[in-house]
N, C-alpha and C positions, 0 to 999 in steps of 0.2 A: 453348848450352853445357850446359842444364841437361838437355834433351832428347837432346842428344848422349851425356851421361852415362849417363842414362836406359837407352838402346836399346844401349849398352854394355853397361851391369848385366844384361839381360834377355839376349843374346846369351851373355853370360859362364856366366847361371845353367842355360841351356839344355842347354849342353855339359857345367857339371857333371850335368847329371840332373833338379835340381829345378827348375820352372816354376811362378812366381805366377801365374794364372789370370787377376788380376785387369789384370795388366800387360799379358798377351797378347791382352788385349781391347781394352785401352786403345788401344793401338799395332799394331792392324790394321789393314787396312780392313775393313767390315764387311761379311763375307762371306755367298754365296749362302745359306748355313747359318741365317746368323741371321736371313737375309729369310724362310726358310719358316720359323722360329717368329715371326718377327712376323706374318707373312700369320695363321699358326693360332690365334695368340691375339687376332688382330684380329676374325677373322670368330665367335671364340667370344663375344668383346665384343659385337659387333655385332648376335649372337643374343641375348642380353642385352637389347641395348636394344629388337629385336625386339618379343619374349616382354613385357618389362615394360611396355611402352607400349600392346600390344595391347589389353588388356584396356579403356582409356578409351576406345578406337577404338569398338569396341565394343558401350560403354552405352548409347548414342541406340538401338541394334536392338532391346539387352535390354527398355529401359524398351517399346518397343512391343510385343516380339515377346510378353512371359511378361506384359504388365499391371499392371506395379509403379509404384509413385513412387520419383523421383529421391532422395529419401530414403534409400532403402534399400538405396542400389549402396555405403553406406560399406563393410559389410565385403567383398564380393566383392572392391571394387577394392582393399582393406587386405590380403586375405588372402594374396596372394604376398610383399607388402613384409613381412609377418609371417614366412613361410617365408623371404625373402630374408637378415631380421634373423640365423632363429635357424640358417640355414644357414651364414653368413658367422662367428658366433661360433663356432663348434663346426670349422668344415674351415680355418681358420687354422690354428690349434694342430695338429691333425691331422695337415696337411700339411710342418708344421714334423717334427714325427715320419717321416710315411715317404712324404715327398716332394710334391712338386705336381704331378707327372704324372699320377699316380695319381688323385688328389682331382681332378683335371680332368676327367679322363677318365668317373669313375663319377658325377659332376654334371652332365654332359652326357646320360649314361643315362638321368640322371635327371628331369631338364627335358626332353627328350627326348618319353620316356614317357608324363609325365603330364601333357604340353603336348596330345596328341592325345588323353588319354581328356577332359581338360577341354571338348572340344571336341563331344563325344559323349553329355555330359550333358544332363538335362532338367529338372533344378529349379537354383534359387538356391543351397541349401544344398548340392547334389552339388557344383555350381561352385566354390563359396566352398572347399571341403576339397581339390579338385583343384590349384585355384588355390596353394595354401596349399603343396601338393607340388612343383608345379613353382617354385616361388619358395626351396623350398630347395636345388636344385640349382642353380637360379641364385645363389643367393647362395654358395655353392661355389664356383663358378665364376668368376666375376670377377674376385676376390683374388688366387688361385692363376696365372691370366693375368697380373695388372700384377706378381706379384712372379717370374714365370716369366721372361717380356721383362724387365721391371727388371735380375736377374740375366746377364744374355746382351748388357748393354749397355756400352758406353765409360764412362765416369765424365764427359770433356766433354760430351756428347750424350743422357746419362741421360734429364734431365726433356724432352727434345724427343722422342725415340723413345717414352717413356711416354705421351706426351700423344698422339702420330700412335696411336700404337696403341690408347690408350682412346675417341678418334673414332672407334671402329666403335660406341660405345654409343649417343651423338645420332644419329650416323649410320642405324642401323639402328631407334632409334626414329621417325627422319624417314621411313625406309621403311614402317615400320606403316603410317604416315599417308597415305601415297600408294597404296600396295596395298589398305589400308581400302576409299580410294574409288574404288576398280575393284573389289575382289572381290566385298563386302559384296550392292553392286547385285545382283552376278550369279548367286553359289555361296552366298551367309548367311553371317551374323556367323562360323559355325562352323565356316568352311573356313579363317577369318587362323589358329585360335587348332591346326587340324592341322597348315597348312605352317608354323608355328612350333612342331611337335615331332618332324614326321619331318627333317627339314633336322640339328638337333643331333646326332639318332641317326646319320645317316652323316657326320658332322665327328668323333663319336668315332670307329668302325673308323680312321680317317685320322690319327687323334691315337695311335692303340696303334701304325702304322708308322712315323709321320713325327715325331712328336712326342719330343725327348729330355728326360731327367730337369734341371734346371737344375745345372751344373755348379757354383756356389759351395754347391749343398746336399751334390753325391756328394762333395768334395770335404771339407766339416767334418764328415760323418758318416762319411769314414773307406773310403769305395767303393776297391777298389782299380785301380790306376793305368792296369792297365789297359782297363777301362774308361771312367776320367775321357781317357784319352789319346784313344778312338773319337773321343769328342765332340771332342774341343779341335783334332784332327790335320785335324778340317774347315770350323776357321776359321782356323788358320794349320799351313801347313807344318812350321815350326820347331818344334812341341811333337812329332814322331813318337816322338822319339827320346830324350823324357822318360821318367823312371824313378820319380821323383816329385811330385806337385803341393801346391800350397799357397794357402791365401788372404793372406798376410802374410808378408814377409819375415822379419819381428822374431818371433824365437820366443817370445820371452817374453810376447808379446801373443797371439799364437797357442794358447799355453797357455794364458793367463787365456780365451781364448773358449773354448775346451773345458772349463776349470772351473768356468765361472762361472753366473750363471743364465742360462738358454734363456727363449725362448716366453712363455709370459703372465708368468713369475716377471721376465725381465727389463722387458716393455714398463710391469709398474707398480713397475718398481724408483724409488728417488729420483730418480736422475738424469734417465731418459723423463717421470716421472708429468707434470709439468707440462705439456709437449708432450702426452703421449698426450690429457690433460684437453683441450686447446684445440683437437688435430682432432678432437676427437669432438665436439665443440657447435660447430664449423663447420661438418661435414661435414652435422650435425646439422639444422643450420636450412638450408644449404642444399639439400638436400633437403624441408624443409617447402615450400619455391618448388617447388622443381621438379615434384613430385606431386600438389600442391594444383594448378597450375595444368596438366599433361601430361594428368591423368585427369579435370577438369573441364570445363576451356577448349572441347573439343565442346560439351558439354553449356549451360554459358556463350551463348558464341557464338549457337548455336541460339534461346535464352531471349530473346538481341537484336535476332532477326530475319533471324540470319546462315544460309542453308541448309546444311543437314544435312551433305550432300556438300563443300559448300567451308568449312564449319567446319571439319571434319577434316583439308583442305589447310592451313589458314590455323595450324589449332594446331600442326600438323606443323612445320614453318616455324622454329618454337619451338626443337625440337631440333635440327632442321640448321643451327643456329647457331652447335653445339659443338665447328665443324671450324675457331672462331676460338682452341683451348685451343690448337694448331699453332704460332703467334705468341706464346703465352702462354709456354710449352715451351720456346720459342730467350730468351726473356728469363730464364726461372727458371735457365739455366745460363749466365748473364752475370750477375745481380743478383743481388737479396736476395727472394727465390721467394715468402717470406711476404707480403710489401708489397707487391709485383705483385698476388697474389690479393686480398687483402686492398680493394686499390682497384679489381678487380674485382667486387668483391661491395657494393660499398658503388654505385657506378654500375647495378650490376642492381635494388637495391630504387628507384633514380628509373624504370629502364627498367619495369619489371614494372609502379611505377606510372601509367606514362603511360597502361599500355596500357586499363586502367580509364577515361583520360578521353577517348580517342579509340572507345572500344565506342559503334555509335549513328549513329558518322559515316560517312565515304568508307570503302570496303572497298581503297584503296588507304592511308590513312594504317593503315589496323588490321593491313595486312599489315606496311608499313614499322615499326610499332610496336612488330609479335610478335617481325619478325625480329632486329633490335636485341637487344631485352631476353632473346631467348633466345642472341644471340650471347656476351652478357654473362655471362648467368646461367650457361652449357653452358662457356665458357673458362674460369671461374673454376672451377666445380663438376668439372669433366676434371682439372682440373692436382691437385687436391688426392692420388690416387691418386699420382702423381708424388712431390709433397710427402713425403706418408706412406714411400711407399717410399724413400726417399733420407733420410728422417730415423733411420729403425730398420735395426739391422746385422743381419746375413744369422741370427744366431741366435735371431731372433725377427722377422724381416720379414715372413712369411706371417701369424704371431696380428697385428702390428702392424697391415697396412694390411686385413685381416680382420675387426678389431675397431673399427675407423673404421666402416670398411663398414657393419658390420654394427649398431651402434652408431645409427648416421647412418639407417638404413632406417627405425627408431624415428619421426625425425623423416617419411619420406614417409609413413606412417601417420596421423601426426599429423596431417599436410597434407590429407591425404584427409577426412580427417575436421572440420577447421577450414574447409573450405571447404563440407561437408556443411552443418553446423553452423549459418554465414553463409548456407546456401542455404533451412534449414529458418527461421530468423528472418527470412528474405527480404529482407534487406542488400541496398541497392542495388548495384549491379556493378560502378560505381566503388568507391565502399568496399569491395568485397570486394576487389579490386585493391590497394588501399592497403595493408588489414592483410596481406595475403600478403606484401608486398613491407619489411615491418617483418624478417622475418628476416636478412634481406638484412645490416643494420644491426650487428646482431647477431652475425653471421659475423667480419663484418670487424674488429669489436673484439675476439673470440677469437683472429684469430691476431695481431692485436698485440698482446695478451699473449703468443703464442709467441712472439713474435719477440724480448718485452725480459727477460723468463724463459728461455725453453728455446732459441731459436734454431735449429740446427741441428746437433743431436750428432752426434758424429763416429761412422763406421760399424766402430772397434773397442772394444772393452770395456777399452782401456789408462783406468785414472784410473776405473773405476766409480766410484766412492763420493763423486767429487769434484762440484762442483757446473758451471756450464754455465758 
């Protein structure tokens, strides 16, 4: 009845002229349309996870190739998640201004670019600034994909298309790892880290034809109609012949989001700050896993007698794990999305530690060990993207899930660096294992504080000021 209503109301509003946007998403099927921006912002993911895994791939060449101690790969392998950090703070807000097409587009440039001069270099320190460049364009980029797709999605199906679509990140980190151990042999460390910047550069030309502006952004900034109609007339028929669009029925809430505060003024207004608090030191420490162990784990592995070549298969493994956030996805849009992650995160610090006490033994338990704990760790760490985007409304969703982001990259630095740290006091390997797998802990008590403070705001600004 209530659906019958529904597709009345929407039918009715048609004819008069105006169309909610958010309706005509809801109650389509999901058109060829919205598979080529998922395909585009899948594969810009995907180069993400690319680019940022490479560089661990990697270290075992560096340390032989230039004569260095393992020591001193902390800041090369820090300096993108540096640029990832201050990239993602900065092209949030940005893109909230004049769009996420745009800010995609010239982060792909820009990862791109300085993905192949990185590649070109001859010292540590040229590396480490190069690295530093392409890491801000990556972290441009990322954001502006999950809140692009986010945008373009049903409200039933939200966190399951979020999460399909940020498995190009594991995913294509798992490809580093396996193209590693074929290229490396053949062409040098320095042929992964070129096809990781010319590949971006033509996924942009491709994104200025194919790619459209997110329609709940042309649409509160005011784009006129017809142009929001281009887009909307090619996922349903029924919009041709709108005259106006909208993101909310109720004008009056409609209003309040046009008057109210945008962008970083809303995400630490009273009502988000708690929430924002609690993805950011989830995000946070999940990511100290993840870096600590994606840029180590060769290196690791190696230390225990694992060869060099199937070290790299075996840590890889690690992030092909992250095509388990898929199942995570279809639960966050039937349940309570916090408490899902939440007990994933708390089962990744057992997995992450096992892998510490099976290092030494069968190279089949270490496989079955890595693959688990990164199935674990890569579902849990995938979905929060989801999370973020579905917790903050469309006038500050780009700083929102931007400033996790970027926020959270803090913590892979950290990680980098905590396992340096552990590597330079020569902690045995189990131990290092163990303290990695402490943040794990950690995660998972932050969002249950989101969950019993913030929960999940609603995505209009009706009641700011009211509490959760």
């Amino acid at each position: 009845m209530t659906s019958q209503s529904t597709t009345q109301n929407t039918d009715q509003s048609t004819e008069s002229g105006v169309v909610n946007v958010q309706t005509v998403l809801n109650e389509s099927p999901f058109s060829g349309f919205q598979w080529v921006i998922f395909a585009l912002c899948f594969l810009i993911v995907l180069l993400d996870g690319f680019d940022t895994a490479a560089i661990g791939f990697i270290a075992p060449s560096l340390l032989s190739e230039w004569g260095i101690d393992k020591s001193h790969l902390g800041p090369v392998l820090s300096a993108a998640l540096f640029g990832l950090a201050f990239g993602a703070l900065s092209a949030g807000p940005l893109a909230d201004r004049i769009g996420r097409k745009t800010v995609l587009i010239i982060a792909a440039v820009v990862m791109g670019g300085a993905s192949i001069v990185s590649g070109l270099v001859h010292s540590l320190e040229g590396l480490t600034i190069w690295r530093f460049i392409t890491g801000l364009g990556l972290g441009a980029a990322m954001p502006n994909a999950i809140t692009l797709m986010n945008e373009y999605c049903p409200d039933k199906k939200r966190s399951f298309i979020t999460n399909c679509m940020f498995c190009g990140f594991p995913i294509g980190s798992a490809m580093g790892g396996f193209i590693a151990a074929w290229m490396i042999p053949h062409f040098g460390w320095r042929s992964l880290l070129i096809v990781g910047g010319v590949i971006p550069l033509i996924l942009a030309v491709i994104m200025i034809v194919m790619l459209p502006e997110s329609v709940r952004f042309m649409v509160l900034k005011g784009y006129s109609a017809d142009r929001v109609r281009k887009v909307m007339a090619r996922i349903s028929a029924s919009t041709r012949n709108a005259t106006r669009f909208v993101l909310d029925d109720n004008a009056q809430r409609a209003a309040e989001a046009k008057q109210g505060p945008q962008g970083l003024r809303l995400v630490f207004s009273q009502k988000y700050l708690v929430g924002t608090l609690s993805l950011w030191v989830t995000y946070f420490m999940g990511l100290v896993i993840v870096y600590g162990l994606v840029n180590w784990m060769p290196v690791l592995f190696k230390e225990a007698g694992v060869p060099a070549g199937q070290a790299a298969v075996i840590a890889a493994l690690f992030q092909l794990g992250g095509v388990g956030a898929i199942f995570v996805g279809l639960l966050m849009d039937r349940w309570n999305a916090n408490l899902i992650i939440a007990v994933g995160y708390f089962l990744t610090s057992l997995g992450v530690a096992f892998i510490g006490q099976v290092l030494g033994g069968s190279v089949g338990s270490l496989v079955a060990a890595v693959f688990v704990a990164g199935l674990l760790m890569n579902a849990a760490q995938s979905s929060m993207q989801a999370l973020a985007a579905e917790y903050y409304p469309t006038e500050c969703r780009a700083s929102g899930v931007s400033w996790m982001l970027g926020i959270g990259r803090f913590g892979g630095i950290a990680g980098s660096f905590l396992v340096a740290e552990l590597a330079r006091r020569h902690v045995e390997l189990p131990m290092v294992f163990i303290v990695v797998a402490i943040p794990g802990v950690i995660a998972a008590l932050a969002l249950l504080v989101k969950n019993r403070y913030a929960g999940g705001a609603p995505k209009s600004l009706a009641g700011l000021g009211g509490g959760h």
